[in-house]
N, C-alpha and C positions, 0 to 999 in steps of 0.2 A: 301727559296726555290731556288734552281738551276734555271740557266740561261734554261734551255730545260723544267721549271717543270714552271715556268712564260709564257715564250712564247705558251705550250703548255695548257695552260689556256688562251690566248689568242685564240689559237683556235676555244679550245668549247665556245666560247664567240661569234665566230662568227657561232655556230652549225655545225660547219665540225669534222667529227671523223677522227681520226689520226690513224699512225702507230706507233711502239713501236721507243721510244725516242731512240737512242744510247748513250752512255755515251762520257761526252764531253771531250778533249783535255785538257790537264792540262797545258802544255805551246805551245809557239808560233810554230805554221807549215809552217816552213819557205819557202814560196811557190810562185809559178807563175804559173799562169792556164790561160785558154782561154774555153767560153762557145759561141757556132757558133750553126747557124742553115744555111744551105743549101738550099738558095727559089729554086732550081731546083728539087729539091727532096724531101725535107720537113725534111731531115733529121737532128736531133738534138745531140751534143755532148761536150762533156768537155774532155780535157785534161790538166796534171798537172804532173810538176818535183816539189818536195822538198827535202830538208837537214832532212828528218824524215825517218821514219823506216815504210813502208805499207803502204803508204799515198790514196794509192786505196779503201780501203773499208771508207774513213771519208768524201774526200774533192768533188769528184764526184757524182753527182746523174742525173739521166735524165728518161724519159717516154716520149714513142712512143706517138704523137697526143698531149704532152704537155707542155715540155718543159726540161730544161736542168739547172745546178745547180754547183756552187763550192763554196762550204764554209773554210774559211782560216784564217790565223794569228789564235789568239787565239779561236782552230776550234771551234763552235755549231755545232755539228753533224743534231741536228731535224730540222737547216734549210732545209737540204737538204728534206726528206719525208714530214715534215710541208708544205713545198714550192709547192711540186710537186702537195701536195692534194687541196691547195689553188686554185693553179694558173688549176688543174682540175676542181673543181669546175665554174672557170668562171674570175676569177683576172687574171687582168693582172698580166707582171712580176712586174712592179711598183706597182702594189697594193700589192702582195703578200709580197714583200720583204719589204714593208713601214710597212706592219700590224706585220709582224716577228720582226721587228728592234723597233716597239714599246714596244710590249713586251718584250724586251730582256732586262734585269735590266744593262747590261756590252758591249752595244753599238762601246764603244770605241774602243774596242779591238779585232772587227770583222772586217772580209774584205768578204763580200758574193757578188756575182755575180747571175743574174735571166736570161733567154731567154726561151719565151716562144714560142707556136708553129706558132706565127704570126711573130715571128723576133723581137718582142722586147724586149728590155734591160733594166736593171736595175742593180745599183751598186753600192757597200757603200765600203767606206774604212773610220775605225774609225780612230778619231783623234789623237789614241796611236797606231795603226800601228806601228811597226818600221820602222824609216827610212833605205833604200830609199822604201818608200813603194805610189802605184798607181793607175791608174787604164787607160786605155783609151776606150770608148765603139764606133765604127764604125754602119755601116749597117750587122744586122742580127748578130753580135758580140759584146764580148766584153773582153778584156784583163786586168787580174790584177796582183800586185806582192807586196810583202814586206818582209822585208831583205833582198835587191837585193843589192850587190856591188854600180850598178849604179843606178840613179834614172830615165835612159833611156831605161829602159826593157822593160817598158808596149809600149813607142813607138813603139819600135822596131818588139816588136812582131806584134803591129796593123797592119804595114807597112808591112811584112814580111806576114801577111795569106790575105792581100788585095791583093796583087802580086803574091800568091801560085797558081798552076795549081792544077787539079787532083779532085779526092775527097773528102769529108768532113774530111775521117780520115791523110790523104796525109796532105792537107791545117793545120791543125790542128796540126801534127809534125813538121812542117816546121816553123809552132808561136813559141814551144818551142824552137827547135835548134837557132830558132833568138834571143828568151831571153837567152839560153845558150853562143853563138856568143858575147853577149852585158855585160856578166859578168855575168849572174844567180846570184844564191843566195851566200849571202856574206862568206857563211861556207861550199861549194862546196855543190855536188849530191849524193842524194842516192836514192830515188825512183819514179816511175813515173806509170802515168796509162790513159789510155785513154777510151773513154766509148762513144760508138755513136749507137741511136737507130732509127728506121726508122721514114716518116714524120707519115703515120698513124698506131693505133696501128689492130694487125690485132686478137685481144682475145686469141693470146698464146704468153704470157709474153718474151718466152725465143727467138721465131723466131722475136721479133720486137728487141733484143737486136744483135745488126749486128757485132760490135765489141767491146770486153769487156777483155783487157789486165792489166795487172798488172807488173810491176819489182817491189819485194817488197826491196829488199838490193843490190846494184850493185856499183861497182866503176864509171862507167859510164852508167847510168838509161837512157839516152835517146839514145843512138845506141843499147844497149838491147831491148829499146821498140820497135825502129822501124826496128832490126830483128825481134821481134815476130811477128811486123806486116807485115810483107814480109810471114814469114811461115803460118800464119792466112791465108793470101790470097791463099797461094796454098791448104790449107785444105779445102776451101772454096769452091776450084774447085773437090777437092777431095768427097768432100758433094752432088757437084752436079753430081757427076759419078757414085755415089752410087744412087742415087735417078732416073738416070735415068737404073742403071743395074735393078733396083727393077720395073721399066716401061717395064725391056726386051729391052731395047733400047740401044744394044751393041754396035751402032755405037756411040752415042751421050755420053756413058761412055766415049769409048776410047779417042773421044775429048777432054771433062773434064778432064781425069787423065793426058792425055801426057801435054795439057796445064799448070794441076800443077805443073808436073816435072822437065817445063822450065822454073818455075820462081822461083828467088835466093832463095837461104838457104833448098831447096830442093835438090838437083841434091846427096847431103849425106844421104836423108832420105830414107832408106830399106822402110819405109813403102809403098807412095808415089809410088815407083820403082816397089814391088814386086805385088800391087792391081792391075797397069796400066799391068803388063805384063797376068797377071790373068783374066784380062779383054780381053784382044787381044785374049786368047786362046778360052774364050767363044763364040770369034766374030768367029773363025773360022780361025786365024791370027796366026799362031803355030809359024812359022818362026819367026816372028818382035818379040814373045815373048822372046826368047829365050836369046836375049843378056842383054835383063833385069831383068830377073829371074838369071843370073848369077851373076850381076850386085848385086843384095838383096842378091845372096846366100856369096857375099865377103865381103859384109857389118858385115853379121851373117850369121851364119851356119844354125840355127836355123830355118832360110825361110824356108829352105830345108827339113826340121822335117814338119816341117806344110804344105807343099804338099801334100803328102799322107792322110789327113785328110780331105782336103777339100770335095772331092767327094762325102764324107756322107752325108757332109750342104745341095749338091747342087751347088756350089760354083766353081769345076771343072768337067767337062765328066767324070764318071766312068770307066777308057778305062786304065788297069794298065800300058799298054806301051807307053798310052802319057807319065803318069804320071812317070815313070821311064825313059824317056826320059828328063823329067825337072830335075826330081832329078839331074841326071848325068851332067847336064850344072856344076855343079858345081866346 
């Protein structure tokens, strides 16, 4: 029986029904991750750079109100869904992660990480780890790594998200770039992923997951992650400008979009540029629109095609000489 088809008899042993197993890692995930939870916020998440190829969909798992997850070295995927349904249930992350490593016939050669929605910790690094392989667990954290050049990564990183400012996802890249800074993994980077969902869950799965990125192949995985996470946040505000134009609340749009426009890795996105000026026009703000509807139409011409159409959505005044008015910024 497979390591996922043992443990997951372990389960029903303890009467919890599961989710569908994934299929497990055939060799080692050469990896370093860190699983945090945020007592300010309750918010729970993992992040992880490895020497593998998509390391996003294996090593990460987390749930809003219960806790957070990174399965490594030689991966078990069903830690991760076995874990989360456990430790739902009522275990801690210690119990959850003791009753999973029972069952597991190949102990040795996992390195799994637990945080549940109380802040506690749990963590196993087997005793075939490759070296330099570790782990260090702090308050409301915990840091682990194996096939690290150094065998001072897991410090490093501790040290590094105890001192971080910011956010849980902010705090959280700043652990990796320390394990990056301290040598990372002994066969350099290739992907990384970060995954933080809120402290309670609120019954729709997709709004408790806050930030959920991936680099599946990259030369350098962890300044691609943390561009996406710069762009994420300006979508974020972009989300909120939409939500409030659908309130009719054209002021608190315009706030929203222009704030996404000034924050990095935006200030190129036509998108971004052409909603915020689209929105100005609805508010009544014709002029301020205008240098940024140019702005999208230099990007792509194409903004400019899509003018003309809005008016049918709703979306711009039906009034053809605004609207050939914008056209013509171009």
């Amino acid at each position: 029986m497979s390591g996922a088809g043992v443990i997951l008899r372990t389960m029903i042993g303890f009467g919890i029904a599961s989710a569908p197993v994934p299929a497990t890692a055939q060799r080692p995930v050469h990896t370093y991750s860190i699983v945090a939870r945020d007592p300010a916020t309750g918010q729970l998440g993992v992040a992880v750079q490895s020497h593998w190829f998509s390391v996003g969909p294996i090593v990460p798992w987390a749930e809003a109100g219960v806790g957070a997850i990174a399965t490594q070295s030689f991966v078990e995927p069903s830690y991760g869904p076995l874990g989360l349904t456990l430790m739902k249930s009522g275990k801690s992350a210690e119990e959850a992660l003791r009753a999973l490593i029972a069952g597991d016939p190949a102990p040795e050669v996992r390195q799994v990480a637990f945080i549940d929605a109380a802040g506690r910790v749990a963590v196993h690094t087997g005793s075939k780890a490759i070296q330099g392989a570790g782990h260090r667990t702090g308050r409301n954290y915990s840091v682990q790594a194996n096939l690290m050049l150094t065998e001072t990564v897991p410090e490093a990183m501790g040290r590094a998200f105890e001192r971080a400012k910011g956010d849980l996802t902010e705090r959280l890249l700043v652990a990796l770039e320390a394990a990056q800074a301290e040598g990372g993994d002994i066969r350099g980077s290739q992907s990384a992923a970060v995954l933080v969902v809120s402290g309670k869950p609120t019954g729709r799965p997709w709004a408790d997951r806050l930030v959920d990125l991936r680099v599946e192949d990259h030369p350098t995985p962890l300044e691609e992650l943390r561009r996406l996470v710069r762009l994420s946040r300006a979508y974020q505000r972009m989300n909120a400008g939409d939500e409030a134009v659908a309130r009719k609340d054209m002021k608190k749009a315009a706030e929203e979009y222009a704030a996404a426009e000034t924050l990095p890795d935006s200030m190129t996105n036509g998108e971004i540029v052409f909603w915020h000026a689209v929105t100005l026009v609805n508010a009544g703000r014709v002029e301020q629109s205008l240098p940024l509807f140019r702005r999208a139409f230099a990007q792509d011409s194409n903004w400019a095609v899509l003018v003309p159409r809005l008016p049918k959505a709703g979306l711009l005044p039906d009034d053809p000489r605004l609207i050939g008015r914008i056209v013509a910024t171009r």
